[in-house]
C-alpha positions, 0 to 999 in steps of 0.5 A: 770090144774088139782085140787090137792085135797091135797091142796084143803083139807088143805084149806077146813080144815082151815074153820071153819064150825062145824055143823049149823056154815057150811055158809063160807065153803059152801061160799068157794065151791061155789065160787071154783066150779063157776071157775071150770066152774059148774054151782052151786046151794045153797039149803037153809037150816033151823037153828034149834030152839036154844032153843032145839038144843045145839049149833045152829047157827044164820048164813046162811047154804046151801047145795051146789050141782054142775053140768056142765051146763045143764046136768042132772047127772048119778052119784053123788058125795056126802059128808058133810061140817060140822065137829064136834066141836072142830075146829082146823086147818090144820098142815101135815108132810110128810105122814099126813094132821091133822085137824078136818075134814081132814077125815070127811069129808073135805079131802073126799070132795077135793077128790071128787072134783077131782074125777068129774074133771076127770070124766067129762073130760071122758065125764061121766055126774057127779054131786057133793053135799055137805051137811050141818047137817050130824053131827046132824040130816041129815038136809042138806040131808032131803032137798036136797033129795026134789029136786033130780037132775035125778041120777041113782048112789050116791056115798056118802063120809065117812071113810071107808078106802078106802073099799066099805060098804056092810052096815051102821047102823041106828041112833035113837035119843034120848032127854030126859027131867026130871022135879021136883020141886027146894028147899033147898038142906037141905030140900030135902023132900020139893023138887023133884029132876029132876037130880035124876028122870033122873039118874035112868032111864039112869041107867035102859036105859043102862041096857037094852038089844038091838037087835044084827045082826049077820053079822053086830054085836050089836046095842050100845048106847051112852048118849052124853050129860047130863045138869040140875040143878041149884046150889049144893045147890038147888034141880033140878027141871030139867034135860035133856039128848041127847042119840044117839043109833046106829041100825041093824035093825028096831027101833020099839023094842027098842023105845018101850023099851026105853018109856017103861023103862023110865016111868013117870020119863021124857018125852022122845022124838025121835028126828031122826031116820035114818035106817040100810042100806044094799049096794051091792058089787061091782066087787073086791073093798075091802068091811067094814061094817060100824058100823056108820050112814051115810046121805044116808037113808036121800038121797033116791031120788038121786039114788042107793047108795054107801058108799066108801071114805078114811081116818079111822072113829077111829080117826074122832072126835078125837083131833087126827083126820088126814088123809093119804096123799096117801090114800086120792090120791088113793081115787080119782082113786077109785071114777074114776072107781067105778063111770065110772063102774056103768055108763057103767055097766061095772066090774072094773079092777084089 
C-alpha cells in the first residue's frame, strides 16, 4: 500500500521534538520504516552542556538513517526532525496542513519517505536520513557525516518551494558574554554594569558593515537573544547575548570585525560556522537561491549535494507555519525524478 505523506505529516506534526526534545519523533520513524521493511540505524547523538546551551535537553536523541537490507545507497534523502519552539500540533482545512513543522521540515520528511517508497520499487538503490540539531548547530548532521553509508548524491529537504537552489548561505554564531561587578542600583559608580558593557558592543556590532555577494545579496545578522542582570535594583555583573550572522562568503572578515569591535568589553565566542554553499542546475527544475543555512556543509561525506523540498521558508518559525497539501504531493514526484535522473545520468522530462 502506498504511504500518504499527507497523513504521515499530520502524525509526525502532533510529535513533539523541538531541538535537543527530538527522541519520540526519532522513536516513531524508527519503528514506522522497520514495518516498511528498512532495515534502521540510531546514531546517538550528544545533548549539549545545559549550562551553556539554552534549552537543552536531558532525553535520548538519534539520527535515524534507513536502507533496504544490504544495499549501499546511490542517493540519499535527507532531512531534520527537530523544529524550533514553540510546538503546537497539527490542524488542516481543505488546502493546508498547520503545525510547526508542517514545512520544516516534518511534512519534507513524509514526502521523502514516499519518495524512496517508489524509488525502491523502481529499483533505484535509495537511502533516507533524518537528522536532529538542524536548528542549532547541525549536531545530528556533524555526526552522521562520521559514518557516511557510500552515496554519490544528497538530496537534502528544507522550504524551497518546491524550486531547486543553486546556493545556501553560511551561518556564524555568535555568544557573547559580559562581566561586571553588582551594587546598589543608587550607587552605580561602586559597580560596573555588564548590561551596559554588552549593550554598547551590540549597538556597534550592528553598525558594522558586512560583506555582500552580488548574485547572492548581503550577509545579515540577527541578536536572538539577550539574558543578564539580577534585579532593577542592582547593577549587572553579567550579561550575555547569542547573535546568528547569515554568510555569502568566507567568515574571516567578519570574525575579525566582530573581536575587534567588541573590545575588552566581552569575550566573544564562535560557536558554529557553517559556510556558504554553491549547487548546480539541474536540467528544467525551477531554481531559488536560499538566503537560509542548511545541514548540508555538515554532510560532505554523503555525496554531491542538493537542496530542493516544499512549503515557504517565509512562514517556517512563524505561528503560522503551514504547508500546501498539493505542493507537498507535487514534491514527491519532484524528489522521484530529480533522484532517478542523477542515478542514471539522465535530464529530467519536461
Amino acid at each position: 500500500m502506498a504511504i500518504d505523506p499527507i497523513q504521515l505529516t499530520k502524525e509526525l506534526v502532533n510529535i513533539h521534538s523541538t531541538t535537543f526534545h527530538e527522541g519520540l519523533a526519532g522513536a516513531f520513524l524508527h519503528d514506522f520504516l522497520e514495518k516498511e521493511k528498512y532495515a534502521v540505524e540510531r546514531m546517538a547523538v550528544a545533548q549539549p552542556d545545559r549550562t551553556v546551551t539554552p534549552g537543552a535537553g536531558e532525553g535520548e536523541r538519534f539520527n535515524v538513517y534507513a536502507a533496504l537490507p544490504g544495499v549501499t545507497p546511490d542517493v540519499v534523502l535527507s532531512t531534520h526532525m527537530d523544529t524550533v519552539p514553540p510546538f503546537f500540533g497539527c490542524t488542516e482545512d481543505d488546502e493546508y496542513l498547520y503545525g510547526r513543522g508542517t514545512c520544516d521540515a516534518k511534512g519534507i520528511i513524509a514526502a521523502q519517505i514516499a519518495a524512496a517508497d517508489r524509488l525502491r520499487e523502481a529499483g533505484v538503490k535509495v537511502g533516507l536520513l533524518f537528522v536532529v540539531g538542524e536548528e542549532r548547530d547541525s549536531a545530528g548532521a556533524k555526526v552522521a557525516n562520521l559514518s557516511p553509508k557510500g552515496a554519490r548524491f544528497l538530496i537534502n529537504g528544507e522550504p524551497t518551494d518546491n524550486r531547486l537552489a543553486l546556493a545556501s548561505k553560511g551561518a556564524l554564531r555568535v555568544e557573547l558574554r559580559a562581566k561586571g561587578r553588582m551594587a546598589h542600583s543608587a550607587y552605580p559608580e561602586l559597580g560596573e554594569s555588564a548590561i551596559d558593557k554588552l549593550v554598547g558592543a551590540l549597538n556597534d556590532i550592528l553598525a558594522m558593515p558586512l560583506p555582500v555577494e552580488p548574485e547572492i545579496g548581503p550577509s545579515t545578522l540577527n541578536i536572538g537573544l539577550i539574558e543578564g542582570g539580577r534585579a532593577p535594583n542592582v547593577i549587572a555583573d553579567k550579561a550575555e547575548a547569542h547573535l546568528l550572522i547569515r554568510l555569502v562568503g568566507p567568515s574571516e572578515e567578519t570574525k575579525a570585525a566582530i573581536v575587534k569591535t567588541v573590545g575588552e568589553r566581552a569575550e566573544v565566542r564562535f560557536t558554529l560556522e557553517l559556510p556558504f554553499v554553491r549547487m548546480r542546475k539541474v536540467s528544467n527544475l525551477p531554481t531559488m537561491v536560499a538566503k537560509f543555512t542548511t545541514d548540508i556543509p555538515a554532510l560532505t561525506a554523503w555525496g554531491e549535494p542538493f537542496l530542493l523540498g516544499p512549503g515557504s521558508i517565509h512562514v517556517a518559525h512563524t505561528p503560522d507555519e503551514r504547508i500546501a497539501k498539493k505542493e507537498l504531493l507535487e514534491c514527491v514526484d519532484l524528489y522521484y525524478d530529480l533522484a532517478t535522473s542523477l542515478v542514471h545520468g539522465q535530464e529530467l522530462r519536461s
